[in-house]
C-alpha positions as CSV (number, residue, x, y, z in Angstrom):
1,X,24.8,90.7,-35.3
2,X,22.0,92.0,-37.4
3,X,19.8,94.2,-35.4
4,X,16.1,93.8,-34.7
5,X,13.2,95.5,-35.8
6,X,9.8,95.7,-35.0
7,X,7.3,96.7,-37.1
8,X,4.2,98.2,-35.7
9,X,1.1,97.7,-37.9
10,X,-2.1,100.2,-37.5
11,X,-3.9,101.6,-40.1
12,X,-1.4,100.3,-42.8
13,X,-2.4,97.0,-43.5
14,X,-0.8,96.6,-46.8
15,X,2.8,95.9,-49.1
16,X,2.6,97.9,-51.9
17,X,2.9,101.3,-51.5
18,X,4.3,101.1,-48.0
19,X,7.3,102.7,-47.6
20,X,8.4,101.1,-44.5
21,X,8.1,97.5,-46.1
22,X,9.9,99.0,-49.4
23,X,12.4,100.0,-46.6
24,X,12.8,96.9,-44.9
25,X,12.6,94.6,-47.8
26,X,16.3,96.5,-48.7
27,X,17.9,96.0,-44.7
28,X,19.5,93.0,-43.0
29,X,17.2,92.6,-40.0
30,X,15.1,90.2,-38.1
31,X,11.8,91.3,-38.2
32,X,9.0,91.5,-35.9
33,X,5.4,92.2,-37.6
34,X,2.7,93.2,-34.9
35,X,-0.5,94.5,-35.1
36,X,-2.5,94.9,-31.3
37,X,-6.3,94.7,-30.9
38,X,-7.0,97.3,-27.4
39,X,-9.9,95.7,-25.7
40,X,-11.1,99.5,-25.8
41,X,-12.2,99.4,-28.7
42,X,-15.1,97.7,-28.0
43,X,-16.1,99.0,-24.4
44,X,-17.9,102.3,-24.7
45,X,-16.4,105.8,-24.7
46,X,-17.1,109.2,-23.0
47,X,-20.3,108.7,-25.7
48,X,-21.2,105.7,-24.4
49,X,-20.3,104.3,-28.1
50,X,-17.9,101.7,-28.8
51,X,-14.9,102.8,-31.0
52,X,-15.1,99.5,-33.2
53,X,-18.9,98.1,-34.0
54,X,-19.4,94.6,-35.7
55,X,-19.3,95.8,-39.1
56,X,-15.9,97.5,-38.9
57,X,-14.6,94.7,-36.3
58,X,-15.3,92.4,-39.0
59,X,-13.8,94.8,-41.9
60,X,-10.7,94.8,-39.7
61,X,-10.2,91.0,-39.2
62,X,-10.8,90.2,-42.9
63,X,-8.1,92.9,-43.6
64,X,-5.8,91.4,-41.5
65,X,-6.3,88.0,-42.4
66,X,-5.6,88.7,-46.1
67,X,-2.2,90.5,-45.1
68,X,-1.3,87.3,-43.0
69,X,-1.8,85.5,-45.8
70,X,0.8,87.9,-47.7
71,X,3.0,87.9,-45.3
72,X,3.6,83.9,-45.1
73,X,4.1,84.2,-48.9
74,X,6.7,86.7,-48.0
75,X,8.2,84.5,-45.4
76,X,7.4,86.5,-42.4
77,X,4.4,86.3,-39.9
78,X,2.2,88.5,-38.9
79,X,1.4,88.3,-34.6
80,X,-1.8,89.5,-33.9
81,X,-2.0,90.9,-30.0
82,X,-4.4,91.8,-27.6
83,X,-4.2,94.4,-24.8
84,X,-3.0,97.9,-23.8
85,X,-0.7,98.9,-26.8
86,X,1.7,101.0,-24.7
87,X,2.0,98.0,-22.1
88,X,1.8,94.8,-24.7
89,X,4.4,96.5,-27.2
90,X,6.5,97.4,-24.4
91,X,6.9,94.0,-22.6
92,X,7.4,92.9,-26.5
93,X,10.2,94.9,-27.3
94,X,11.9,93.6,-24.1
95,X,11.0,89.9,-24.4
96,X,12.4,89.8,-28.3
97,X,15.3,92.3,-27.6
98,X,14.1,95.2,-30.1
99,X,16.8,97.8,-31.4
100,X,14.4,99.7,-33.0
101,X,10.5,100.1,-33.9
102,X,8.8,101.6,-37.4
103,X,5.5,102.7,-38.0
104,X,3.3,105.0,-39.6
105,X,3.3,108.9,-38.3
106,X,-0.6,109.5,-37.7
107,X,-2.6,112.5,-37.2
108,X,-4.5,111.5,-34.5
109,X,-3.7,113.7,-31.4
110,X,-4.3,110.3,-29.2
111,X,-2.4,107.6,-31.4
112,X,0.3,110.2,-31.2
113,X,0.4,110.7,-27.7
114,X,0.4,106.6,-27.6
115,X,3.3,106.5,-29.5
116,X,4.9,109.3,-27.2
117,X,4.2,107.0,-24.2
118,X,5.6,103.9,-26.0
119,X,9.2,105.6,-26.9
120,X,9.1,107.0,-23.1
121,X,9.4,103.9,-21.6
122,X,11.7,102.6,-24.4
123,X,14.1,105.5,-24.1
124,X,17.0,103.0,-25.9
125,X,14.9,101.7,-28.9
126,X,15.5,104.2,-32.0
127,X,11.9,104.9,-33.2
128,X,11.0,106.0,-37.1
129,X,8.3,107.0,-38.3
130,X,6.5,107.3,-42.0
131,X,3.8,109.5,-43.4
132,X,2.3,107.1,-45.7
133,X,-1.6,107.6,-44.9
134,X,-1.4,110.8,-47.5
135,X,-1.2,111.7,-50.9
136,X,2.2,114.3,-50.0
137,X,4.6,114.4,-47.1
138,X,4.4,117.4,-45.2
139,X,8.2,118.5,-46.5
140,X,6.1,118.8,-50.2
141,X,3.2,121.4,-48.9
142,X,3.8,124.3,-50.3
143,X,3.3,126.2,-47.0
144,X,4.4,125.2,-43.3
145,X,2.0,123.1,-41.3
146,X,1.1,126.3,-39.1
147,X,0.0,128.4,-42.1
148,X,-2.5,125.5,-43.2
149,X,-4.9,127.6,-45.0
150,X,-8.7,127.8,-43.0
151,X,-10.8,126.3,-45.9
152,X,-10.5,123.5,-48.5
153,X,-10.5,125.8,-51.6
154,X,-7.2,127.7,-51.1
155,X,-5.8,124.6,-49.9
156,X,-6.7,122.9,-53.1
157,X,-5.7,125.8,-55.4
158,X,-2.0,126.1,-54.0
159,X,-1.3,122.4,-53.6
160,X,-2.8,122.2,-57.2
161,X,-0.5,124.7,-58.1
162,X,2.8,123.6,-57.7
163,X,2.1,119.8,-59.1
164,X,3.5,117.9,-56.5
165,X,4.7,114.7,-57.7
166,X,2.4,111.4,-56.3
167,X,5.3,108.5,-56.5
168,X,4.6,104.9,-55.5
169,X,6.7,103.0,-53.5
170,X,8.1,99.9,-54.9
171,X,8.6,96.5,-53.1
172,X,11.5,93.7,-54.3
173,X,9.5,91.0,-55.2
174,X,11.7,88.9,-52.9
175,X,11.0,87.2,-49.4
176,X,10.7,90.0,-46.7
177,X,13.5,89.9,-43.4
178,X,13.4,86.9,-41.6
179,X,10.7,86.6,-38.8
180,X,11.5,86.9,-34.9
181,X,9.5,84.4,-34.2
182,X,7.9,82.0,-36.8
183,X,4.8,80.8,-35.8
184,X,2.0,83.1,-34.5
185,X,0.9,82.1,-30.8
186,X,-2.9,83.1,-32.4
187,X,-3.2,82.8,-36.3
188,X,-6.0,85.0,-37.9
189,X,-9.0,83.2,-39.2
190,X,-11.4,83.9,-41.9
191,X,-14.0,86.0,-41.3
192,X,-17.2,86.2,-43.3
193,X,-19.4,86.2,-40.6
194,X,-22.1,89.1,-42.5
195,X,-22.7,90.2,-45.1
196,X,-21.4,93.1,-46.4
197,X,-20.8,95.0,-49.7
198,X,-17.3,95.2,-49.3
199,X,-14.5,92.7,-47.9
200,X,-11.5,93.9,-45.9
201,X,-8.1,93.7,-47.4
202,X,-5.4,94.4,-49.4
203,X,-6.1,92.3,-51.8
204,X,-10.1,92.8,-52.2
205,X,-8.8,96.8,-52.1
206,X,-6.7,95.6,-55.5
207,X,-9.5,93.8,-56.9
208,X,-11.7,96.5,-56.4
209,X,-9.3,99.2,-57.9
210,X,-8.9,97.0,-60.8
211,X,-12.7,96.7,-61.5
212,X,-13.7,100.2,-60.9
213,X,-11.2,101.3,-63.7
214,X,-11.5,99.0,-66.1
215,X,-15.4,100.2,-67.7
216,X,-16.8,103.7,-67.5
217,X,-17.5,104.3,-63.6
218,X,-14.7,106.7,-63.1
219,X,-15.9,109.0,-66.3
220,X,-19.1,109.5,-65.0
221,X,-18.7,109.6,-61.4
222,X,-19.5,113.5,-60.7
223,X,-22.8,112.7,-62.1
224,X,-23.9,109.5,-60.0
225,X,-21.7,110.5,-56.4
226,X,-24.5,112.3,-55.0
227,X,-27.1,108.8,-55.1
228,X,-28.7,107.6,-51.6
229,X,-28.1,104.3,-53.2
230,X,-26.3,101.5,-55.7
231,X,-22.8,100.0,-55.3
232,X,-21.1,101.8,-58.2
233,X,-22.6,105.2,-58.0
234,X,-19.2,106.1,-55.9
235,X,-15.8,104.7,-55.6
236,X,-16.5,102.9,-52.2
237,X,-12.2,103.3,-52.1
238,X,-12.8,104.8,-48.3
239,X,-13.1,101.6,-46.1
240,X,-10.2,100.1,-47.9
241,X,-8.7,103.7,-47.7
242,X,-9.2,104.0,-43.5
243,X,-7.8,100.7,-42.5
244,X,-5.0,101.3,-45.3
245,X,-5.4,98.3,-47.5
246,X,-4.8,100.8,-50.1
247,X,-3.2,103.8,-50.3
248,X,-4.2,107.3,-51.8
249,X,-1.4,107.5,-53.6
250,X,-2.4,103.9,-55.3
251,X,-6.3,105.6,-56.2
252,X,-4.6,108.7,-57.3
253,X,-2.2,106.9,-59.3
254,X,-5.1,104.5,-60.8
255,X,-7.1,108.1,-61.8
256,X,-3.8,109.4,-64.0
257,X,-3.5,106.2,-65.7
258,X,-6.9,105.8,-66.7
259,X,-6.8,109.6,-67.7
260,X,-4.1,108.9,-69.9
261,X,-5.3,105.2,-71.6
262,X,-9.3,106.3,-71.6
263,X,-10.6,109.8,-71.2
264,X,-10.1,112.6,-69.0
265,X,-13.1,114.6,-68.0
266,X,-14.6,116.2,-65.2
267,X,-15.5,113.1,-63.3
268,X,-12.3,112.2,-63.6
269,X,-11.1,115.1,-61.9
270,X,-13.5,114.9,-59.1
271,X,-12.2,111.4,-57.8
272,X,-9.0,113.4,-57.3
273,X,-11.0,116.8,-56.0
274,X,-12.3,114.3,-53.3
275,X,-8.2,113.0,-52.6
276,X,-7.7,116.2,-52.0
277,X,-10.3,116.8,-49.5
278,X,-9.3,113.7,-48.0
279,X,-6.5,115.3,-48.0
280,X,-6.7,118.3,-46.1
281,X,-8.6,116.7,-43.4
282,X,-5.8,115.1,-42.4
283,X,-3.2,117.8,-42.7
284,X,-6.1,120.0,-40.7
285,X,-7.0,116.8,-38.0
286,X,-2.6,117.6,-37.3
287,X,-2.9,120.9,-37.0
288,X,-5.9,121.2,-34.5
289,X,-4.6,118.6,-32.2
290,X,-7.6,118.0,-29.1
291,X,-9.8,120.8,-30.8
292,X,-11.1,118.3,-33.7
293,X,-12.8,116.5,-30.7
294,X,-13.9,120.1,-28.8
295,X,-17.4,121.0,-29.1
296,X,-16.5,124.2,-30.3
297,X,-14.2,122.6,-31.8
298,X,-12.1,125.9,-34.5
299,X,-14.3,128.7,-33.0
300,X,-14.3,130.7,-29.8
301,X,-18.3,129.9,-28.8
302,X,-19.7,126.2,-28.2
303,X,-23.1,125.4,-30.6
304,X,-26.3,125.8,-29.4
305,X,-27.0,122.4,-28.6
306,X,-27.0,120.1,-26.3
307,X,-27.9,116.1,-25.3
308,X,-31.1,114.7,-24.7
309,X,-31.5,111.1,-24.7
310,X,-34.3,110.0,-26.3
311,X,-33.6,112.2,-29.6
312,X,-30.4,110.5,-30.1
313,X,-31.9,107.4,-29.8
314,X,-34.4,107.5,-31.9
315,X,-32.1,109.1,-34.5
316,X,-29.6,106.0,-34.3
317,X,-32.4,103.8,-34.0
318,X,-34.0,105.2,-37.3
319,X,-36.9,106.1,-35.7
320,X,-37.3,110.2,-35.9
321,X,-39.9,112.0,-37.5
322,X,-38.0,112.2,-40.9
323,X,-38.4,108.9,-42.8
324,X,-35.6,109.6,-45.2
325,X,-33.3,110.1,-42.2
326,X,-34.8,106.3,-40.7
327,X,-33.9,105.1,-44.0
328,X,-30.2,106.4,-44.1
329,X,-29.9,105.5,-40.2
330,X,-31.1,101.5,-40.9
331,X,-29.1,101.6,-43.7
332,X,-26.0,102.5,-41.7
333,X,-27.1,99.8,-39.1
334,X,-27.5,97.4,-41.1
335,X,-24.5,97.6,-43.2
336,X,-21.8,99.5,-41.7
337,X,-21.9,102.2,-44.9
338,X,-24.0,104.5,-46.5
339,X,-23.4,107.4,-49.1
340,X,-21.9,110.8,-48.3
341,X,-24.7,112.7,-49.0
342,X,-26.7,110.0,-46.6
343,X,-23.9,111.0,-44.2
344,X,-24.7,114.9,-44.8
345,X,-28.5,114.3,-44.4
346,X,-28.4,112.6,-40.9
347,X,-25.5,114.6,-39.9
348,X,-27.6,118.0,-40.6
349,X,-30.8,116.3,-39.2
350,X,-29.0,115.4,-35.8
351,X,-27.2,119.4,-35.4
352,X,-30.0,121.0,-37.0
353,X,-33.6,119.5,-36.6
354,X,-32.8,117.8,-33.3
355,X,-30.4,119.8,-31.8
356,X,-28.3,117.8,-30.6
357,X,-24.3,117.8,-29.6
358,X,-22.3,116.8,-33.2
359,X,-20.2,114.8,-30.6
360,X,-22.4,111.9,-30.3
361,X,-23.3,111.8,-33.9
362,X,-19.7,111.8,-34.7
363,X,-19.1,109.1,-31.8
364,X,-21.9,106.8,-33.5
365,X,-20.7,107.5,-37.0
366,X,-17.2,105.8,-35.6
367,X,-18.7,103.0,-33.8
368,X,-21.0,101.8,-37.3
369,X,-18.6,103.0,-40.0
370,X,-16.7,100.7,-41.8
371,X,-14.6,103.2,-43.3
372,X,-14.1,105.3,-40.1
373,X,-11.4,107.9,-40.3
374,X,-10.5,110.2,-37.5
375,X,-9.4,113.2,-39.3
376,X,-12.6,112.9,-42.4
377,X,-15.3,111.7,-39.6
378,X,-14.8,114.4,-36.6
379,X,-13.6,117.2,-39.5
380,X,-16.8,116.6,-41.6
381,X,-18.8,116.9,-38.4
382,X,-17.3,119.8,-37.1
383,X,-18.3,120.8,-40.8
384,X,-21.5,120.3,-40.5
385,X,-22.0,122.1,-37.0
386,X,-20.8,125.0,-38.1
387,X,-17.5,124.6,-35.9
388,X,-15.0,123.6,-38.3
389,X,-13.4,124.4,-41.3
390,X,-16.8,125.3,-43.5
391,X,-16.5,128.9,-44.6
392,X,-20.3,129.3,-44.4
393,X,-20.3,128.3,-40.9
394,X,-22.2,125.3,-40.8
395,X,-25.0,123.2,-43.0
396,X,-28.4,122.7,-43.2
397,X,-29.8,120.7,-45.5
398,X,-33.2,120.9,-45.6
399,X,-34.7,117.4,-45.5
400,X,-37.9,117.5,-47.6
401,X,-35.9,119.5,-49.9
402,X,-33.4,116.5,-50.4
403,X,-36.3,113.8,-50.4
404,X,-37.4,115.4,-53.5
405,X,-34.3,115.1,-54.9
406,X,-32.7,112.2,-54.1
407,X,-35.4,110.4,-53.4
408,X,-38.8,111.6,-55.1
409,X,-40.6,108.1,-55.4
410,X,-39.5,107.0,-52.2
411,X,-37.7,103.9,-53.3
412,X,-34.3,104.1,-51.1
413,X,-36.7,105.1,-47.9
414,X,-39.0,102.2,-48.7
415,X,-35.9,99.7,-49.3
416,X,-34.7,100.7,-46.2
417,X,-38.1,100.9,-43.6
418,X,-37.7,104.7,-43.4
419,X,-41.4,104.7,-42.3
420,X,-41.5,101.5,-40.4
421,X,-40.9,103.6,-37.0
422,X,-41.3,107.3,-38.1
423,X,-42.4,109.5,-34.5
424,X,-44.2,112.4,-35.5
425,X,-43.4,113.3,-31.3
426,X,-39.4,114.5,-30.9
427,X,-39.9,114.0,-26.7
428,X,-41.5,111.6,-24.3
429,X,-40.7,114.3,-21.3
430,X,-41.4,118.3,-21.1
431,X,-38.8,121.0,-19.5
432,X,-38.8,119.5,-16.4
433,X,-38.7,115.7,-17.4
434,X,-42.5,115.2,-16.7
435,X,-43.7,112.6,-19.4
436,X,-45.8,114.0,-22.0
């Protein structure tokens, strides 16, 4: 009797370059593809922010919809549940009589303490795990996980230094297992419900990789990446990238072979450099554990910040005293994305000029964020507080500074209403909450 797997989708919503397919495709099984939607998700958190906003629900749907799509040419079926995911994948493994579960390994302190729950209460189903949301495994870094270095550079420089090899995983091009159960109770439909600049799924991710290599983009990308604005100024890899429609190894692989059939320059390099510090957030995001999400998050003192209402709301609601912060903030609102440096700005306005907590700037970031990632979002936050793994301890980016820059005739703020509801008053109350 063949045995019976389950295969437990999260943020790896692909078939190339996933090792656990590539396993799969080689073992006689039945097969049981499930991905679960957690009604948390959308119901506010300690931050009173929802973990999934419209933009990246709908990202997230149109990703799945394109794999189930895949999957049917495959011959398999992808089921689509809602609930709990400790309780739904539970009663599932019982109800279909699972000998064993797969999934990816993640570095998320609180998907891996789901995952510890789950294989408690299934203490006879043999659980495996795959690291295939980074470039290496952790047997290729050149040092143990405890002796992660504390900054990106000497990361870089020693994982640089030994060459590790970036392979690809290769799928048969023959049907997958055989489904559990054929027919989904609740097929995915097609979501285009707005409109965005970039469509969820593994095979928009292709299309996208394809296009982005084929002209000049990637040769002059260290000279355009910093731009408020304009669709090829960056790779725009990183929503694909979080829900893991694509794989790093895939961009990383895509950058070598265009180095070698077109021209390897500095730009070039930096799509990698940024890999890398994709990289290292993740490896760092598994070695903090909880303290990615502490306020004083690598350091021994907490910021000297706190929460006041008002001030975060008008930052999220583009409405502070900075209009090229209101511009980046209806941007984000609007679309689900804007530009790293964007994300630096508003970041440094929120910590610095406000004063507020990182926390609920990193919680919003994860709510309207189409390319959400827990170990880049709360590490690049903590980076900017001055609580995390910058070696300057914090950044402030001075905002008239980078108007002048970035913006000097005012033509991102104006696209974007930075002045429509600019506040030249940071507080409606005094000390003592008396209205001003």
């Amino acid at each position: 009797m063949s045995k019976r797997i389950l295969y437990w989708l999260q943020n790896d919503l692909r078939i190339d370059d996933n090792p656990i397919f590539s396993d799969l495709a080689l073992q006689q099984c039945a097969l049981d593809i499930v991905f679960v939607i957690n009604p948390h998700w959308f119901r506010n958190n300690n931050y009173q922010q929802k973990p999934y906003g419209v933009h990246k629900q709908q990202f997230l749907m149109q990703s799945l919809f394109e794999l189930q799509q895949v999957l049917i040419e495959r011959g398999q079926t992808l089921h689509v549940l809602e609930g709990e995911p400790v309780t739904v994948l539970k009663q599932r493994i019982a109800d279909q009589h699972i000998d064993g579960v797969v999934c990816a390994e993640h570095v998320g302190i609180y998907e891996q303490r789901q995952l510890a729950r789950l294989k408690a209460h299934c203490p006879h189903v043999i659980f495996k795990t795959t690291q295939q949301d980074t470039l290496f495994k952790q047997s290729d870094l050149p040092f143990d996980l405890n002796e992660l270095p504390k900054n990106f550079t000497p990361f870089r420089k020693k994982v640089e230094a030994v060459n590790i090899p970036i392979t690809l995983s290769a799928l048969p091009k023959t049907l997958l297992p055989k489904p559990i159960t054929l027919c989904a109770a609740k097929p995915i439909e097609s979501h285009n419900n707005l409109e965005h600049l970039m469509h969820g799924g593994l095979n928009s991710a292709q299309t996208h990789l394809e296009h982005y290599f084929s002209g000049l983009l990637p040769s002059t990308y260290k000279t355009t990446r910093n731009e408020l604005d304009g669709f090829n100024n960056t790779t725009k890899f990183s929503a694909w990238l979080a829900f893991g429609c694509i794989s790093a190894r895939q961009v990383y692989n895509a950058v070598e072979q265009y180095e070698q059939n077109h021209i390897a320059n500095e730009s070039t390099y930096w799509i990698k450099f940024e890999l890398l510090w994709r990289e290292y957030f993740k490896w760092h995001a598994l070695n903090v554990g909880s303290s990615l999400f502490s306020f004083k998050g690598q350091k021994h003192t907490k910021p000297l910040t706190t929460f006041i209402p008002n001030r975060f709301a008008a930052w999220c609601n583009g409405a502070t005293p900075y209009p090229l912060v209101n511009a980046i903030m209806n941007e984000l609102n609007a679309t689900g994305y804007i530009s790293n440096r964007a994300r630096q700005i508003a970041a440094s306005c929120l910590v610095n000029e406000l004063s507020l907590d990182w926390r609920y700037g990193a919680a919003y970031f994860e709510q309207q964020l189409i390319d959400y990632d827990v170990a880049a979002n709360w590490g690049n936050w903590q980076y900017i507080a001055g609580v995390g793994v910058d070696p300057r301890g914090g950044r402030h980016f001075n905002i008239e500074k980078q108007t002048l820059q970035f913006d000097p005739h005012a033509v991102y703020t104006n696209k974007w209403q930075g002045n429509k509801n600019t506040s030249t008053q940071l507080d409606n109350v005094n000390e003592v909450d008396w209205p001003i």
